[in-house]
C-alpha positions in Angstrom: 101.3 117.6 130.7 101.3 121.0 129.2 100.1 121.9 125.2 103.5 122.7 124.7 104.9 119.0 126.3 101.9 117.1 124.7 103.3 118.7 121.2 106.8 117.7 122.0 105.8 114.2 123.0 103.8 113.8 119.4 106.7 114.5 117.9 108.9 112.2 119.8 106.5 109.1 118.7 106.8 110.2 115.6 110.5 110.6 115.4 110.3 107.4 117.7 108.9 105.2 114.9 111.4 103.1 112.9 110.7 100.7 110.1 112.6 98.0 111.9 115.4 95.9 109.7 116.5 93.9 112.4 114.9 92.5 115.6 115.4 90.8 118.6 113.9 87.5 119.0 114.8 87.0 122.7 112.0 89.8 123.6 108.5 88.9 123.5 105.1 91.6 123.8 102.9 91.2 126.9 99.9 90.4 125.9 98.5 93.2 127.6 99.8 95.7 125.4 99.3 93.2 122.3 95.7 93.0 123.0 95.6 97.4 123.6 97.3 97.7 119.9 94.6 95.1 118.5 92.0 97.3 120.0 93.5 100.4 118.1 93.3 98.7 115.1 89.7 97.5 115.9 88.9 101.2 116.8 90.4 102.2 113.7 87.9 104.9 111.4 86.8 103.4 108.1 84.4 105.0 105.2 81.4 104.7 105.9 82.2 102.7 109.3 82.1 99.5 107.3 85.4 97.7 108.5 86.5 95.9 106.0 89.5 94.2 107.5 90.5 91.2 109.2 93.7 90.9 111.4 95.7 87.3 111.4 98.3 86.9 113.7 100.5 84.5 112.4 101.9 82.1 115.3 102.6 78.6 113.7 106.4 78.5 112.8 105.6 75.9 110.1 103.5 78.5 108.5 105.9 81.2 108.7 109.1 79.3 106.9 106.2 78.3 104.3 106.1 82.1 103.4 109.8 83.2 102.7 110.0 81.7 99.5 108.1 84.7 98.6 108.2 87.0 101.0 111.2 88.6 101.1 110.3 92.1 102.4 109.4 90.2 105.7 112.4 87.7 106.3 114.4 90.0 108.6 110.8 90.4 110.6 110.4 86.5 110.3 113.8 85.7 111.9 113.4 88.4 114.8 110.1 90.0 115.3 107.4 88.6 118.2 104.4 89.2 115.5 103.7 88.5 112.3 100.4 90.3 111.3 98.6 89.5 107.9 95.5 92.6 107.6 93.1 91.1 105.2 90.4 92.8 103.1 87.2 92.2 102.0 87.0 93.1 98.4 83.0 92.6 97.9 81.9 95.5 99.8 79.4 97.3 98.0 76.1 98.6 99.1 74.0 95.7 98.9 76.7 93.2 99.9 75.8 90.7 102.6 78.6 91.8 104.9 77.3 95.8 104.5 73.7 94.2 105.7 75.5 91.6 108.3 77.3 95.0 110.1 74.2 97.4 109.7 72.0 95.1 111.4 74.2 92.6 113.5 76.8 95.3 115.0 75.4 98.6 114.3 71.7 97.5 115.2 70.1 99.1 112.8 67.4 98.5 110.2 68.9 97.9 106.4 67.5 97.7 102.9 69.6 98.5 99.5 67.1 101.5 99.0 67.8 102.8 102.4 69.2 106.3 102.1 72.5 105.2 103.8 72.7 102.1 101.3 72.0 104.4 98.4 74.4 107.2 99.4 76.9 104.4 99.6 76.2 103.5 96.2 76.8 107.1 94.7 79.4 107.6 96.8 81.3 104.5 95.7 80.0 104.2 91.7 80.2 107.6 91.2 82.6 110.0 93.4 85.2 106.9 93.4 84.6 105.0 90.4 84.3 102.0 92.0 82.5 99.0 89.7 84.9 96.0 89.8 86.3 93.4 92.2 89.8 94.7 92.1 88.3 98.3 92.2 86.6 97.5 95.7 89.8 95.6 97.0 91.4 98.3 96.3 89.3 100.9 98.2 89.1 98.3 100.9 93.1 98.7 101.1 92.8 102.2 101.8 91.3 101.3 104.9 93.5 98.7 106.1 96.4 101.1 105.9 94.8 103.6 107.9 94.0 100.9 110.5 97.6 99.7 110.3 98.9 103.1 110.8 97.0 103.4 113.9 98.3 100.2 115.2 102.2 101.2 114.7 101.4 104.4 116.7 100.5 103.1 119.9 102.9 100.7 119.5 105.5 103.3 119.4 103.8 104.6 122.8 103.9 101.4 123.8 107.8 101.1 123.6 107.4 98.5 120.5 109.0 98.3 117.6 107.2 97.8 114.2 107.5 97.2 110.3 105.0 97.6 107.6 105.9 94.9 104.6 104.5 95.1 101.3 107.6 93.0 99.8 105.9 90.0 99.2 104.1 88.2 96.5 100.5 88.8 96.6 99.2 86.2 94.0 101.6 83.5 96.2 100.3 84.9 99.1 96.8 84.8 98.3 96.7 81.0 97.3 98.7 80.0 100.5 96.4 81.5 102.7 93.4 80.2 100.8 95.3 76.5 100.5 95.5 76.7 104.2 91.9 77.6 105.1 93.1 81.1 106.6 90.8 83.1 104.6 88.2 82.8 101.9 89.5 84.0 98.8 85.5 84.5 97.2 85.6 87.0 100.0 89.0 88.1 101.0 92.3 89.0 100.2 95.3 90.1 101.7 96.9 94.1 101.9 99.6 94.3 103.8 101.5 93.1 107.0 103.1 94.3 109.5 105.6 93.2 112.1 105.7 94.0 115.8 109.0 93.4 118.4 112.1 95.2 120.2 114.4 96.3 117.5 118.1 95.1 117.4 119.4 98.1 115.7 120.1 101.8 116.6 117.5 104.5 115.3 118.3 106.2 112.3 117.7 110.2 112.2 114.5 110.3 109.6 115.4 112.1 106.6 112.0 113.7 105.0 111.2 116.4 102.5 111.0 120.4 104.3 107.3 121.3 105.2 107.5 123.8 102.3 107.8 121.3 99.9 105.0 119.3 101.0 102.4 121.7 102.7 100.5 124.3 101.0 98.1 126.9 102.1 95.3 128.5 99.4 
């Protein structure tokens, strides 16, 4: 494939990918491709490196009809879509949090102390360049991260021929409790971002309607 066709074929993913309303529940992923996208998310960048998600797929139907009450951004994805995924995030990641220590020495293998340089720069990078000094602060950062991992997933999707849906039309204080009432994550620790829904659309592609470059892009 030429420069000029790989350009072309960006731009066709990208035209490609369609927040889908509507879904066809007859069509299910192969697990081969399922397990590629969960690698892109798993290969996702994060500051720092410090990967502060969790993906949870959610299979059991009883579960899923326990969420509409309060989930109303994701019904249509709920009565159609072949995955449900929940990205959770830590919201205690902070330079001298056993999780930073856990992936420095148990993944990254390498040695960690707090007064490391890395753990220090970490410190000031988060304290003082972002601000960051509270729980919600740190969840919030942690967020960031999540999308960008999300983002990656509903790419390769798109290669992938499948259909996606990012949902943010939900409660998150319901949300929270259910999946802490239900042992699927530990809210000291975790708390959810977003979701996202993955399946064969039922519906025609709309032509995306977007702002002109010149309105968004600027060179100084």
């Amino acid at each position: 494939m030429s420069s000029a066709e790989m350009r072309q074929h960006v731009l066709a993913i990208a035209n490609q990918r369609f927040a889908t309303k509507k879904f066809d529940p007859s069509k299910h992923i192969d697990d081969e491709d399922w397990q590629a996208i969960l690698q892109v998310g798993r290969l996702a960048p994060s500051s720092y490196g410090y990967e502060p998600w969790r993906f949870i797929l959610l299979k059991n139907k009883k579960l899923k009809d326990a969420i509409r009450s309060f989930s109303w951004g994701a019904i249509n994805s709920l009565d159609g879509a072949d995955k449900i995924l929940l990205i959770l995030v830590r919201k205690d990641v902070s330079y001298d949090a056993d999780y930073v220590k856990h992936l420095v020495m148990n993944i990254k293998q390498k040695p960690y102390s707090p007064d490391s340089p890395q753990s220090q720069h970490f410190k000031v990078f988060q304290e003082r360049d972002l601000d960051i000094h509270t729980t919600k602060e740190r969840f919030e950062w942690a967020t960031r991260q999540a999308y960008i991992a999300m983002a990656n997933m509903m790419t390769a999707a798109t290669e992938l021929g499948i259909d996606t849906c990012p949902i943010e039309g939900f409660n998150y204080s319901k949300m929270n409790q259910f999946l802490a009432n239900h042992q699927i994550m530990d809210p000291e620790h975790w708390q959810i971002a977003v979701m996202v829904s993955f399946g064969y659309r039922d519906q025609p592609i709309k032509p995306k309607v977007r702002q002109p470059l010149a309105d968004i892009y600027k060179e100084v």
